[in-house]
C-alpha positions as CSV (number, residue, x, y, z in Angstrom):
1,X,20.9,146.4,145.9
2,X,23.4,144.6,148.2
3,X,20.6,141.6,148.5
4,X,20.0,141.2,144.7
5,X,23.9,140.8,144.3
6,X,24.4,138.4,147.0
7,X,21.5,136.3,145.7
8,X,23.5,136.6,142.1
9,X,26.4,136.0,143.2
10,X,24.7,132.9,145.6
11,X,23.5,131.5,142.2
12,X,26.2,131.7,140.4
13,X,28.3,129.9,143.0
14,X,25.7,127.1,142.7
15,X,26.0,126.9,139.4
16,X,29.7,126.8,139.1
17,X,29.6,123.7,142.0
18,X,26.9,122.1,139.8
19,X,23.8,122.7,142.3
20,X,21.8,123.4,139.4
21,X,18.3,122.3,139.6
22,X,17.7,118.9,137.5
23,X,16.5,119.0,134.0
24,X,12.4,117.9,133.6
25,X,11.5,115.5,131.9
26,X,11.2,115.2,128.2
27,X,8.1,117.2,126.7
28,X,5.2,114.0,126.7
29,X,7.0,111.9,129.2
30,X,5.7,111.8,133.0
31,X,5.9,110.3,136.1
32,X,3.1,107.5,136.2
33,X,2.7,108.1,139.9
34,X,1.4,111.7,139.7
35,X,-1.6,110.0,137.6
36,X,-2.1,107.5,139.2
37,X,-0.4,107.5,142.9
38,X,-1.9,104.4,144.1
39,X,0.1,102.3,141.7
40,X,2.6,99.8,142.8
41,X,5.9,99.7,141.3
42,X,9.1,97.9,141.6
43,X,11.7,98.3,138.6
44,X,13.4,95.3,138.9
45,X,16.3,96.9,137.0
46,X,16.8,99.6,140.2
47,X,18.1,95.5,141.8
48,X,19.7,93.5,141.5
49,X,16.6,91.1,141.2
50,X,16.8,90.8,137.8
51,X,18.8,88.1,134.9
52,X,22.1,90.7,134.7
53,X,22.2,90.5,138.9
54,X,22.8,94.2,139.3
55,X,21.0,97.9,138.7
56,X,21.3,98.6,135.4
57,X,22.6,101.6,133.8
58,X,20.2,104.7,133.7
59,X,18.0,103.3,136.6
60,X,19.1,105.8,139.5
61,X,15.1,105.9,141.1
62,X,12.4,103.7,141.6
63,X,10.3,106.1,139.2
64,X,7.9,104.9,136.6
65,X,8.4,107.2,133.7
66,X,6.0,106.9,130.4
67,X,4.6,108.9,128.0
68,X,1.5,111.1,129.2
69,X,-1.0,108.7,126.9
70,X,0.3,105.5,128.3
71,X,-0.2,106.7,132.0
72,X,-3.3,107.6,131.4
73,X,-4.5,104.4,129.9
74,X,-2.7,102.5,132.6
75,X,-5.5,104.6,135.0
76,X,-7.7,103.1,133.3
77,X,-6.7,99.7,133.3
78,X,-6.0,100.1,137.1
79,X,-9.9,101.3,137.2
80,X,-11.4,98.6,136.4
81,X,-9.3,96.1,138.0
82,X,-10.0,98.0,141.3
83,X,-13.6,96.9,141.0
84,X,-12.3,93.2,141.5
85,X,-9.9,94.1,144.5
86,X,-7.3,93.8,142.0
87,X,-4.6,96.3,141.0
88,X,-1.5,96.6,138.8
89,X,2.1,95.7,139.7
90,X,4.7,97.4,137.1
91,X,7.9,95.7,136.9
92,X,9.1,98.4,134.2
93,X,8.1,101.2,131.6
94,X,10.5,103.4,129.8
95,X,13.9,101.9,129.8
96,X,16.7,104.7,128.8
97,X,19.4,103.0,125.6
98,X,22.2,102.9,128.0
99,X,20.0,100.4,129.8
100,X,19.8,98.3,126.9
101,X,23.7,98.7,126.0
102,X,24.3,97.1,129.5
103,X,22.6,94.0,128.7
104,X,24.3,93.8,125.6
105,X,27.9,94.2,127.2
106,X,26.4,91.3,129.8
107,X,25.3,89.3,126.7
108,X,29.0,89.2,125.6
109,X,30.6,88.0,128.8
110,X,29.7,84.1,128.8
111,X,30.7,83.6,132.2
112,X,28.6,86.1,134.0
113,X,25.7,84.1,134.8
114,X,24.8,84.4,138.0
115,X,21.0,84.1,137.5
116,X,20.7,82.2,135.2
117,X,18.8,79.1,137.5
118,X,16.4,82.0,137.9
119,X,16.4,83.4,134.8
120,X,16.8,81.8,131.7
121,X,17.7,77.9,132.9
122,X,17.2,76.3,129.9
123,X,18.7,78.5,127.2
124,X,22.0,79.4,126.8
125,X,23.2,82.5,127.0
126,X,25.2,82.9,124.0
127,X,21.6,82.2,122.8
128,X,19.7,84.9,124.0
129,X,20.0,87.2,121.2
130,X,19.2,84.7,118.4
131,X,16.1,83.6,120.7
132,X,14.9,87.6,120.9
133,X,14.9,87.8,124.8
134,X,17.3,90.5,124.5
135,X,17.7,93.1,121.8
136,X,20.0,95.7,120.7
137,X,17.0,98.3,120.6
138,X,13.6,98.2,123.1
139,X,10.1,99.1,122.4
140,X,11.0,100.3,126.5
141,X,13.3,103.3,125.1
142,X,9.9,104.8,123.1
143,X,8.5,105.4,126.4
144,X,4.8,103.7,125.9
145,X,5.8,100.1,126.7
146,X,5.3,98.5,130.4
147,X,6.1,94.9,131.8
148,X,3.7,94.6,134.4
149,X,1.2,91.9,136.5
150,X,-1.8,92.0,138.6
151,X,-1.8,91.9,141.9
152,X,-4.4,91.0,144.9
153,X,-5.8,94.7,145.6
154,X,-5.8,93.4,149.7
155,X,-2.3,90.9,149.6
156,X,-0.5,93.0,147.3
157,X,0.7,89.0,146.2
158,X,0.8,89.0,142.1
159,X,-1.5,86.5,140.9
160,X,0.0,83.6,139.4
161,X,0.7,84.1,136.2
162,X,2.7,80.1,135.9
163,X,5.7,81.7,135.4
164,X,7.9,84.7,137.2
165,X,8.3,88.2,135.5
166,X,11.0,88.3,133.0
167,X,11.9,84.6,133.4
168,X,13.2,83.4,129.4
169,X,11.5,80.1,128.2
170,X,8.6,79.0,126.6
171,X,6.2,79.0,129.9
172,X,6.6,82.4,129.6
173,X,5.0,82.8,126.1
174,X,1.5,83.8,126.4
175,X,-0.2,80.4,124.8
176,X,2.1,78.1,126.9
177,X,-0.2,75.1,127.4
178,X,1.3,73.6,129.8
179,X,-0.5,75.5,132.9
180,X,-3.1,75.1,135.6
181,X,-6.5,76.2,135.2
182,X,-6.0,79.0,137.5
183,X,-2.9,79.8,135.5
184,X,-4.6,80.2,132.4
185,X,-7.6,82.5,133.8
186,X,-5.0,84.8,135.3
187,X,-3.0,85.4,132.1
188,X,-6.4,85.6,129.9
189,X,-7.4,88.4,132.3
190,X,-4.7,90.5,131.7
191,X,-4.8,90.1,128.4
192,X,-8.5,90.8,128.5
193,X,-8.1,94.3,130.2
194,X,-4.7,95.3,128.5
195,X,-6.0,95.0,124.9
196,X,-9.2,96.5,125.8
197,X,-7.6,99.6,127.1
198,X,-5.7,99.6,124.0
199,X,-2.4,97.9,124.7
200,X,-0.9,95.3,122.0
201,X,1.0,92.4,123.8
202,X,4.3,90.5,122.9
203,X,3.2,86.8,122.7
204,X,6.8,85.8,124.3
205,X,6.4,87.5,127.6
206,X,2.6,87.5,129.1
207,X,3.6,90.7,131.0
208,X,4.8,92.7,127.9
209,X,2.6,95.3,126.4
210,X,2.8,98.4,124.4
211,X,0.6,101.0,124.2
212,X,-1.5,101.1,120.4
213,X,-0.5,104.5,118.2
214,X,2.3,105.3,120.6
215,X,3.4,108.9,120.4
216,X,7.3,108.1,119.9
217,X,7.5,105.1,117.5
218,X,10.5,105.8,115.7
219,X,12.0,107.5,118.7
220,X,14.7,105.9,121.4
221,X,15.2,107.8,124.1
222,X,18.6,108.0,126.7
223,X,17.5,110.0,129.5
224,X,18.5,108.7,132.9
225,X,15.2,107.8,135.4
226,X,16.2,109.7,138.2
């Protein structure tokens, strides 16, 4: 008896201090790496590498979280890239809506541009909006979206792709002529695999694609990656 009350009482204590254990994740939401653990991720928005120049609100881990159906597709994209000695590189998946209100409260402050040579050179930032780089709601927050590239399965290099992940301008719009031959093929292959595995692309950003019949498509979720 004197055990079970000091294990009561020891829980309670926790409790009170705020040492209880961390919510799971929303029902159909995982973490990509427990279907496929191979998979190379790097959420820009967990950096500072990105346009804002900071971690963004709601990204506290370097986890890919999506919904159970889009891992499960991404396996099988990753798959049959393997059999080329190529594999995915994600650069971002589901993106909470406080993620999104931080790069609206950026958008507003004109002077904060610290990456913009790297980012968006030739468009101003007051223009952003209007030129739908950034929006008030993301097909991110629904959970079945990724951003993602492929990389050499031995180099780990991304292939190039003729213009850097997330950079705002019209080389990054998937029927940008102006590339190498090389440049093309790579884009047209991940095109090729992504739609054929059921993805639909964004014709803006080569690296953009969301999952077809998503289970969440009227849904924006808020929870913190963690």
């Amino acid at each position: 008896m004197k055990l079970k009350i000091t294990v009561v009482s020891l829980l309670l204590l926790c409790l009170a201090f705020g040492f209880q254990k961390s919510k799971g994740l929303p029902e159909g939401f995982v973490d990509t790496k427990t279907i496929i653990p191979d998979l190379n991720v790097e959420l820009r928005y967990y950096s500072s590498n990105n346009f804002v120049g900071d971690t963004i609100d709601g990204y506290s881990a370097n986890k890919l979280i999506l919904t159970k159906e889009t891992a499960l597709a991404l396996k099988e994209v990753q798959h049959e890239l393997q059999q080329q000695n190529l594999c995915l590189k994600v650069y971002d998946g589901y993106r909470p809506q406080r993620a999104v209100n931080h790069f609206m409260r950026w958008a507003k402050d004109l002077n904060d541009t610290i990456n913009k040579q790297q980012f968006y050179p030739d468009v101003e930032k007051r223009f952003l909006f209007r030129e739908e780089y950034i929006a008030t709601r993301s097909g991110h927050s629904r959970g079945s979206t990724v951003d993602l590239t492929i990389i050499d399965g031995i180099t780990n290099e991304p292939l190039d792709m003729g213009s850097p992940y997330d950079f705002f301008g019209k080389e990054s719009w998937i029927d940008h002529e102006d590339l190498t031959e090389a440049q093309k093929a790579n884009r047209q292959l991940l095109q090729a695999v992504m739609l054929k595995h059921n993805f639909r692309n964004y014709a803006k950003e080569w690296w953009h694609f969301t999952l077809r019949w998503e289970p969440f498509p009227k849904t924006y979720f808020d929870f913190e990656i963690e």
